[in-house]
N, C-alpha and C positions, 0 to 999 in steps of 0.2 A: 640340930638347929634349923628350925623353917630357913627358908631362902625370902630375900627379900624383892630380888628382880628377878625378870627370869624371860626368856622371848618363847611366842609361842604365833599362832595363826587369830587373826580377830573375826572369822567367820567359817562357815561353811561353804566349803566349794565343789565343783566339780567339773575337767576337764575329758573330752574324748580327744584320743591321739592316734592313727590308724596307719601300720607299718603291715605291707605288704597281705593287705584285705584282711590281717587280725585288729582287731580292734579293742584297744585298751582304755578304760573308764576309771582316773583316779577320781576317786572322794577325800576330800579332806576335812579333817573337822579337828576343835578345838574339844578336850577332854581332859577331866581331871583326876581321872584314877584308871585302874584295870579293868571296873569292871563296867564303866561307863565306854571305853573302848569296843570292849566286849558285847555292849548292845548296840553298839553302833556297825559294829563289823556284823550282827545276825540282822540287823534292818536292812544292810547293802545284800545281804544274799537271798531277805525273802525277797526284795523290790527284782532281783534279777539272778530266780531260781533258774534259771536252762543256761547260765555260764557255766564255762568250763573250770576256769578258774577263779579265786579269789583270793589274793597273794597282799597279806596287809601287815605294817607295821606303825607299831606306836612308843611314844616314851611318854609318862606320864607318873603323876605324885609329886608331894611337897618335901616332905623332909630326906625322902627316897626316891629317887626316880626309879621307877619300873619300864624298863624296854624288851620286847618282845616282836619275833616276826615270823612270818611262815610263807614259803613257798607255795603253798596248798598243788601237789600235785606235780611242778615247775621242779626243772635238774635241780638240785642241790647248787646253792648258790646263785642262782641267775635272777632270784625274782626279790624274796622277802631280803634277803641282807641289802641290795642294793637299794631298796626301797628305805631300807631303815639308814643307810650311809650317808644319803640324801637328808633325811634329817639331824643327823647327826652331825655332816657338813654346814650345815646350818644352825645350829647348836638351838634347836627348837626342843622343848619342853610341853608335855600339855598337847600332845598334836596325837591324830590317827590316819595314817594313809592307808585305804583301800584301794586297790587295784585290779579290779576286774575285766579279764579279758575273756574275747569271743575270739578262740579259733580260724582262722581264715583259708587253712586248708596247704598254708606254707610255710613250713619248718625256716625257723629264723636261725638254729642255730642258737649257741651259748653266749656267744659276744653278741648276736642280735636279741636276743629278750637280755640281757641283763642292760642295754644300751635303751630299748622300749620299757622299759620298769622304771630305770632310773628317769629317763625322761618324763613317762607320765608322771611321776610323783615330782617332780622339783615342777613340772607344770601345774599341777595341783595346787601347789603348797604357796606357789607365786599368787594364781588366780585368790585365793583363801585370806592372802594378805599377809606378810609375818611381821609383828610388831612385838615390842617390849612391853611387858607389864610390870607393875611394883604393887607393893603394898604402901599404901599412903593412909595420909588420916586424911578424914572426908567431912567438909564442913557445907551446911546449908546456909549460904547468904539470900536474904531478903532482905530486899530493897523497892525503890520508886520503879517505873517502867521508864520513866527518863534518865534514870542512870544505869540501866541495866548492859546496854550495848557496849558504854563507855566501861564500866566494869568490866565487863567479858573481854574484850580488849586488851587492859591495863593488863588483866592477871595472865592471860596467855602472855603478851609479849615478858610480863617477870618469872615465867617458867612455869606455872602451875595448870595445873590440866583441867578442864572444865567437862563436866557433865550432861548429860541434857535437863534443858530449864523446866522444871516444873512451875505450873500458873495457878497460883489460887486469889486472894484477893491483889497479890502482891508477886512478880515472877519471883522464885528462889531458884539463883545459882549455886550448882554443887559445884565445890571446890576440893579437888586434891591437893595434898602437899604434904610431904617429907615433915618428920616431927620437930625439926631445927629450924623448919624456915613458920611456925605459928605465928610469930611477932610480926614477922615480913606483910603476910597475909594481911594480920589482925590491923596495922598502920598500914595498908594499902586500903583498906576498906573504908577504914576510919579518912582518909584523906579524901578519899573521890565521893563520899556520902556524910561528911562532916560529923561523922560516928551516929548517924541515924538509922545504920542497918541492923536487922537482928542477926546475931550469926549463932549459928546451931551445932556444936559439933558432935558427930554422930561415932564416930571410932574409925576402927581402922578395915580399911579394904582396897580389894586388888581394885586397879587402875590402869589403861594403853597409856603409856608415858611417849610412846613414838613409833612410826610406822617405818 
């Protein structure tokens, strides 16, 4: 059965963290399969060919979550598991931590890289933002531009998440919403535009319900 929410990162980031003149660079990004992971982990190692290492994990997939990690090179244990426990701690979905370090010519020791991995990736994952997504049904409301502000308003404060406003002769707000709450929507619209608005409903898709 697909999942219907799920938390994950709402952008692309990226943090430098420098523990005893080695210098580690998490990348974080939002991904939604293996192999989307996979081209994102080969774009961080052409952008920064002369690292020594690149130590990355991800979980990703819909009806399966696929998790995978690797040390690339790093003691057994100190680098990729900690990097994936970090998200895992955070029950993030949909995410890929790269971590790449430069060498700095002083031996950290087991508890100091597994202590510098973890760090930089929950520093990453912070910077990157981690929020909730759902799948909602998505309606396009067109209305006056005099009611548009007060619309966007009403429907945030009664719980529905807004999109960005496309303009064409008339703004259209996208509206997400849960499929129980249609009626809620459709008499909210109807009350603040005297049921003058068109409303377009377009199906179903994922939506940030909260950061």
């Amino acid at each position: 059965m697909s999942r219907t929410t799920w938390k994950t990162v709402a952008s692309q980031a990226r943090i430098e963290y420098e523990v005893k003149k080695s210098v580690f660079i998490a990348d974080v990004a939002p991904v939604h399969s293996g192999e989307e992971a996979t081209d994102f982990l080969r774009k961080i190692k052409k952008e920064f060919p002369d690292a020594r290492h690149h130590v990355y994990a991800y979980r990703a997939g819909d009806e399966v979550v696929e998790q995978r990690y690797s040390d690339d090179g790093e003691p057994q244990g100190t680098a990729g598991m900690p990097v994936l426990e970090v998200i895992r701690h955070q029950e993030l979905e949909d995410v890929i931590c790269v971590v790449t370090r430069y060498f700095g010519g002083i031996l950290l020791g087991t508890g100091g890289l597994t202590r510098a991995y973890s760090t930089s990736a929950a520093q990453g994952i912070e910077a990157a933002g981690p929020c909730r997504m759902a799948i909602l049904e998505l309606y396009l409301v067109k209305l006056d531009y005099s009611l548009s502000e007060r619309f966007q308003y009403a429907a945030k404060k009664s719980g529905f998440a807004i999109g960005d406003i496309l303009y064409e002769d008339l703004p259209i707000v996208p509206v997400y919403c849960a499929k129980e709450e249609k009626e809620k929507l459709l008499t909210l619209v109807n009350d603040i535009t005297a049921a003058r608005a068109l409303v377009t409903h377009i199906g179903s898709s994922a939506a940030k319900i909260e950061e």
